[in-house]
TIZA-902203 format. One record per atom (N, C-alpha, C): residue in three letters; x, y, z; atom name; residue number from 1. Coordinates in nm, 4 decimals, always signed. Each point is the difference from the previous one (the first is absolute). Last residue first. Example, Ala and Ser with C-alpha at 12.3 -4.5 7.8 and 13.67 -1.06 7.14 Angstrom:
<recs>
  bator        c1        c2        c3  lumpa  semi
    SER   +1.2850   -0.2250   +0.7080      N     2
    SER   +0.0820   +0.1190   +0.0060     CA     2
    SER   -0.0770   +0.1090   +0.0730      C     2
    ALA   +0.0290   -0.5720   -0.0070      N     1
    ALA   -0.0890   +0.1190   +0.0000     CA     1
    ALA   +0.0900   +0.1200   +0.0000      C     1
</recs>
This chain:
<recs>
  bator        c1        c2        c3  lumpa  semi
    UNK   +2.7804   -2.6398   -0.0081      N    75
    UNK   +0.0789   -0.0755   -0.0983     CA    75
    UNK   +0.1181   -0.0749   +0.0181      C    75
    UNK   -0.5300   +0.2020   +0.0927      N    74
    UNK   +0.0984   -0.0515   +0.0444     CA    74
    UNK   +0.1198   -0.0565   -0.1212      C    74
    UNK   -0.4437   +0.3073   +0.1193      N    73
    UNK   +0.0803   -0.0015   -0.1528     CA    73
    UNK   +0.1162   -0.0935   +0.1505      C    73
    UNK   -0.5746   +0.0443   +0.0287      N    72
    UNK   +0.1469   +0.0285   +0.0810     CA    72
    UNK   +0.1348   -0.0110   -0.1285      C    72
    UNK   -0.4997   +0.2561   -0.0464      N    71
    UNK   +0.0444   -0.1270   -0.0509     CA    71
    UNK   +0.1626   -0.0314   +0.1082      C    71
    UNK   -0.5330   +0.2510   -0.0028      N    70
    UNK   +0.1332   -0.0146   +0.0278     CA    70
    UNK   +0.0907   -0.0935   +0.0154      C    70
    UNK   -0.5144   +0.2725   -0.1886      N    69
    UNK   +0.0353   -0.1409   +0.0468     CA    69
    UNK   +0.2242   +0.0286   +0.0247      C    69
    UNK   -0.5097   +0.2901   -0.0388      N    68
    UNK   +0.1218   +0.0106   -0.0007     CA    68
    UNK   +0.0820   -0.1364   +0.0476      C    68
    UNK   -0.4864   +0.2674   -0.1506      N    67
    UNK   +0.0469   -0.0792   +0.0105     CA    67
    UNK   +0.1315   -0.0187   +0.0193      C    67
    UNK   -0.3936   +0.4026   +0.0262      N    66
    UNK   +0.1331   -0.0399   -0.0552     CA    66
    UNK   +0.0003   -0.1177   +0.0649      C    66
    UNK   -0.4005   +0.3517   -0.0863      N    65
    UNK   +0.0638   -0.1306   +0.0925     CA    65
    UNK   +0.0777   -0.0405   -0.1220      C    65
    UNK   -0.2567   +0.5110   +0.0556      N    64
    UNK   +0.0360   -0.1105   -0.0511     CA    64
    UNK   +0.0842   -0.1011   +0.0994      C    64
    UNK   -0.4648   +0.3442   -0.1004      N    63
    UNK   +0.0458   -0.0906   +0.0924     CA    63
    UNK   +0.0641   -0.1030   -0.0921      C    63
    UNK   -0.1146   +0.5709   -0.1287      N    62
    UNK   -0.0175   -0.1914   +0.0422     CA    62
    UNK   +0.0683   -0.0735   +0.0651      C    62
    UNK   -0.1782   +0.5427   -0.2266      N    61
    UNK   +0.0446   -0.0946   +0.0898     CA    61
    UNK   -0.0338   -0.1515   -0.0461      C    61
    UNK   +0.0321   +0.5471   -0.2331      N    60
    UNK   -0.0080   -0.1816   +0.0023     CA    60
    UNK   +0.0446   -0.0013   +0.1810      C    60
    UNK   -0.0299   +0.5042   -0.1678      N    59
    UNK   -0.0016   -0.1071   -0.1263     CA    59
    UNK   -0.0514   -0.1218   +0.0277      C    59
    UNK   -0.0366   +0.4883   +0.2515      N    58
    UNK   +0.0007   -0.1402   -0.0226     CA    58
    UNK   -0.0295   -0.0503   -0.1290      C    58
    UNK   +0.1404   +0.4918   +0.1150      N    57
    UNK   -0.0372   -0.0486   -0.0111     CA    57
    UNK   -0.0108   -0.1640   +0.0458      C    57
    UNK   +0.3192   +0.3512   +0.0664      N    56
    UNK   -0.1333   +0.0988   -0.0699     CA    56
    UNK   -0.1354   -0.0714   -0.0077      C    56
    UNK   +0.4458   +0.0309   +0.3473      N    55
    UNK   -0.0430   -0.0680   -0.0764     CA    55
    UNK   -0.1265   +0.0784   -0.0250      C    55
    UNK   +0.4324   +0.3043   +0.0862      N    54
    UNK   -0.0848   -0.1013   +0.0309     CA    54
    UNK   -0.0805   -0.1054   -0.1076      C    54
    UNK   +0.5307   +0.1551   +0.0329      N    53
    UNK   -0.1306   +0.0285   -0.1161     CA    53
    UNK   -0.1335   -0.0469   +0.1637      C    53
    UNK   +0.5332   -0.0288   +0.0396      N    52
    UNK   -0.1170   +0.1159   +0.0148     CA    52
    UNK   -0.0719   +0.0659   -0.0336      C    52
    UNK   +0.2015   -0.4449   -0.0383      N    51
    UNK   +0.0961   +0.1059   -0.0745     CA    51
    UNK   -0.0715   +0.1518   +0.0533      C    51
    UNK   -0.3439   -0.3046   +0.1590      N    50
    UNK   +0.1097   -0.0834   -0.0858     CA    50
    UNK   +0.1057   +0.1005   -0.0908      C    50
    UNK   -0.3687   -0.0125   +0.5117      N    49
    UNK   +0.0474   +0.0868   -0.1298     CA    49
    UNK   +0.1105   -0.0994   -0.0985      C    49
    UNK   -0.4190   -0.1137   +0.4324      N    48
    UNK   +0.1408   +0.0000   -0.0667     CA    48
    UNK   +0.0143   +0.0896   -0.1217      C    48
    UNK   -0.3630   +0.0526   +0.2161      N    47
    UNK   +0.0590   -0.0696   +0.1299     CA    47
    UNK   +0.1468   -0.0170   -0.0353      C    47
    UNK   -0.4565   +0.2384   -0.1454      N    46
    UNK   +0.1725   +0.0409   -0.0668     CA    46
    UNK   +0.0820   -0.0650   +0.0804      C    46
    UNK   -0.4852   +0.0010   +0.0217      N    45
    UNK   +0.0768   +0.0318   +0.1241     CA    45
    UNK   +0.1438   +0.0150   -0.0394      C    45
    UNK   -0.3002   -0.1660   -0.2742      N    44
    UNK   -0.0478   +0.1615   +0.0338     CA    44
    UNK   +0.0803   +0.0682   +0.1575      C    44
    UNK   +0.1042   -0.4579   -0.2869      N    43
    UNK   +0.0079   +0.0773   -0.0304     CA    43
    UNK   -0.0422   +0.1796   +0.0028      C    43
    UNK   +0.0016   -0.4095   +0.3037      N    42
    UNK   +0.1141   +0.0425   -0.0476     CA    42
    UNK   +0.0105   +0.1300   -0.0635      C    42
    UNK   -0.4161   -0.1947   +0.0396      N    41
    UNK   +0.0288   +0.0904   +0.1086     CA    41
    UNK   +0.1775   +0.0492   -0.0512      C    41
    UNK   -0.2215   -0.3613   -0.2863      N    40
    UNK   -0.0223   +0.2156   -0.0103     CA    40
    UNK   -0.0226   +0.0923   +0.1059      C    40
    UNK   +0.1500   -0.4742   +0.0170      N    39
    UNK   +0.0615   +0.0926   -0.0700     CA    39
    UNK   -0.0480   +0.1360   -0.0584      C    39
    UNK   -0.2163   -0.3081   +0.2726      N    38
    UNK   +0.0964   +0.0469   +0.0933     CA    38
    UNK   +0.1012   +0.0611   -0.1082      C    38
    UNK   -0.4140   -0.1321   -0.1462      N    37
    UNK   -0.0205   +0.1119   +0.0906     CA    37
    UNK   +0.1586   +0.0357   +0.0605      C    37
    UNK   -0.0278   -0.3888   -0.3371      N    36
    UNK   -0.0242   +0.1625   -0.0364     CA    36
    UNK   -0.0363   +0.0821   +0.1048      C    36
    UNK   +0.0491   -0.4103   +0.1761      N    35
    UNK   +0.1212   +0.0346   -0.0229     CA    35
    UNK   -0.0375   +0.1347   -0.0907      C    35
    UNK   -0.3628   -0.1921   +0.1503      N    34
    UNK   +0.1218   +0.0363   +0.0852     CA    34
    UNK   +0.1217   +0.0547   +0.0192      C    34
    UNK   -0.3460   -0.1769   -0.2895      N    33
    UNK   -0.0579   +0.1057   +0.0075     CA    33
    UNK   +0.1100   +0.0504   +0.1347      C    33
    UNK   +0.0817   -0.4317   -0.2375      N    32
    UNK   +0.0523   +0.1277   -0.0980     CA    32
    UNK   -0.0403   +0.1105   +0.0922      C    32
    UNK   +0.0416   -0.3688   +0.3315      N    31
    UNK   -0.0163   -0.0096   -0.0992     CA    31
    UNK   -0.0016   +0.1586   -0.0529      C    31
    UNK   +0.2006   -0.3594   +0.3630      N    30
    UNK   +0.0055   +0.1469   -0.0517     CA    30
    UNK   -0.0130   -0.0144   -0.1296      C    30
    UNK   +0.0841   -0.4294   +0.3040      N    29
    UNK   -0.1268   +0.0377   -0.0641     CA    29
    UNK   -0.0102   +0.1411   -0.0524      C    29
    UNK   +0.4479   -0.1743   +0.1424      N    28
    UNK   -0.0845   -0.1123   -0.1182     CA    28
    UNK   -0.1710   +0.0245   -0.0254      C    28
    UNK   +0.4186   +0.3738   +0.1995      N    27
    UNK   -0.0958   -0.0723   +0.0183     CA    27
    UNK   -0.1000   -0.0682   -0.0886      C    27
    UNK   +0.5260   +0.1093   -0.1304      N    26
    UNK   -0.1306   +0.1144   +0.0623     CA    26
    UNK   -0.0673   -0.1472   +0.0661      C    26
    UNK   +0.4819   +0.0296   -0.0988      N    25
    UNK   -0.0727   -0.0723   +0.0814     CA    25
    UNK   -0.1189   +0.0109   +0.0129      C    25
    UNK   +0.3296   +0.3885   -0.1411      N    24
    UNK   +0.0055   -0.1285   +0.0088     CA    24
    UNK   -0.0826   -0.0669   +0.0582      C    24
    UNK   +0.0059   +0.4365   -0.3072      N    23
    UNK   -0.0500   -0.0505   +0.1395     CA    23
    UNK   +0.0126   -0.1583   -0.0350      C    23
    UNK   +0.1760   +0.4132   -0.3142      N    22
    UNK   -0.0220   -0.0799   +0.0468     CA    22
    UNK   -0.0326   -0.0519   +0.1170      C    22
    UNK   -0.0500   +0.3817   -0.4083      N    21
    UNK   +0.0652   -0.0172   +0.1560     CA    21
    UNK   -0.0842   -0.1225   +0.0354      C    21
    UNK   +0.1719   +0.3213   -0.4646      N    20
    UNK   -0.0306   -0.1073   +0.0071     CA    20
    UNK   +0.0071   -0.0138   +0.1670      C    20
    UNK   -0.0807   +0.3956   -0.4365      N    19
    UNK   +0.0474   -0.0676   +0.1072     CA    19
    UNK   -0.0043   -0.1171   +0.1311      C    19
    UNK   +0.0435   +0.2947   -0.5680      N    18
    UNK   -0.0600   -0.1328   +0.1188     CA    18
    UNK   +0.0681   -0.0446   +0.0866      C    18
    UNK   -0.0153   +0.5338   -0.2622      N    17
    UNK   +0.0155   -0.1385   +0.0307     CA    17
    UNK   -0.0572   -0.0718   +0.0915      C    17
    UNK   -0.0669   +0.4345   -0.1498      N    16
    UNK   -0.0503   -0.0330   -0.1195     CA    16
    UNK   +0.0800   -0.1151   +0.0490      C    16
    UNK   -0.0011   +0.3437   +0.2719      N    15
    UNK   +0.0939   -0.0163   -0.1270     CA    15
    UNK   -0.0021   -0.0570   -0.1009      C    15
    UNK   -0.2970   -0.0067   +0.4099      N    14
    UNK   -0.0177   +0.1435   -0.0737     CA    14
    UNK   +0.1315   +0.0385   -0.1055      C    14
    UNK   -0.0989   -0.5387   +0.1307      N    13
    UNK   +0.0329   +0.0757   +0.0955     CA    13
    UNK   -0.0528   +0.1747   -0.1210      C    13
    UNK   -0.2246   -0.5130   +0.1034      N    12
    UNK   +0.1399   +0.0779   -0.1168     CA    12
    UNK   -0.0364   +0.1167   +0.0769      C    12
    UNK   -0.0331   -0.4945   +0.1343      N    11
    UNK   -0.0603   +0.1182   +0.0156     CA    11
    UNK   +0.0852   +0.0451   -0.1126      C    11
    UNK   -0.0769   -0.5323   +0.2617      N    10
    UNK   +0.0694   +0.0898   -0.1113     CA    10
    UNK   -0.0691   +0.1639   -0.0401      C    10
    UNK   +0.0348   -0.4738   +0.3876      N     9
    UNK   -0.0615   +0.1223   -0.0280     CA     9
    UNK   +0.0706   +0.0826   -0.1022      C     9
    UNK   +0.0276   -0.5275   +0.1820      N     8
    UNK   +0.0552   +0.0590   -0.0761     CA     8
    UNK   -0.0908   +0.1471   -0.0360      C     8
    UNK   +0.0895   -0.4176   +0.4076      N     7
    UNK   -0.1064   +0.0594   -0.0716     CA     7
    UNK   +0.0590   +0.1005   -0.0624      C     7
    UNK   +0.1932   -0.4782   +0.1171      N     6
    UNK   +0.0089   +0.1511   -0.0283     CA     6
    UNK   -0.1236   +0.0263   -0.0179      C     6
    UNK   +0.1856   -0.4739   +0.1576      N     5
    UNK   -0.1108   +0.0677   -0.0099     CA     5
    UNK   +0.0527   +0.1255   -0.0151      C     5
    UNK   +0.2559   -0.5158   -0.0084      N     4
    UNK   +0.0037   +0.1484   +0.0135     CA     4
    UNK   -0.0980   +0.0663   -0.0382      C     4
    UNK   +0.2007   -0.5460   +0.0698      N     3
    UNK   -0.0999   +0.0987   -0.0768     CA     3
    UNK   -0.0157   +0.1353   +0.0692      C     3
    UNK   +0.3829   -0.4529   -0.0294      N     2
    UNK   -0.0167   +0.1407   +0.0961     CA     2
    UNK   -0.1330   +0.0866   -0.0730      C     2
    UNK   +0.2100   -0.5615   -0.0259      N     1
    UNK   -0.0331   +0.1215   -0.0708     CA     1
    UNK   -0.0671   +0.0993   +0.0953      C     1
</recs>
């Protein structure tokens, strides 16, 4: 089995949507006061645009882990 780390940043954008940016692999000690700083640089720095809205706000973050197991199919 293959375990997978995302860090999941969600914003809404000046259209009134959620927008979602992923970081693979974050670092196992980065805690909340880190990651809200580095997204509200994103967001004052307009780093990314989505449909060419900027982002307006922060909604959520978290840290998700996927499990992924792979099966051989022989026949």
């Amino acid at each position: 089995m293959e375990i997978k780390t995302k860090l999941l940043m969600t914003f809404k954008s000046s259209d009134d949507k959620k927008v979602s940016i992923t970081v693979d692999n974050p670092r196992e000690d980065l805690t909340e006061e880190e990651v809200k700083t580095c997204m509200e640089l994103i967001k004052e720095k307009n780093i990314f645009a989505s449909g060419g809205s900027d982002l307006a706000s922060l909604v959520s973050t978290k840290v998700v882990e996927t499990d992924t197991a792979n099966y051989d199919l022989v026949f």
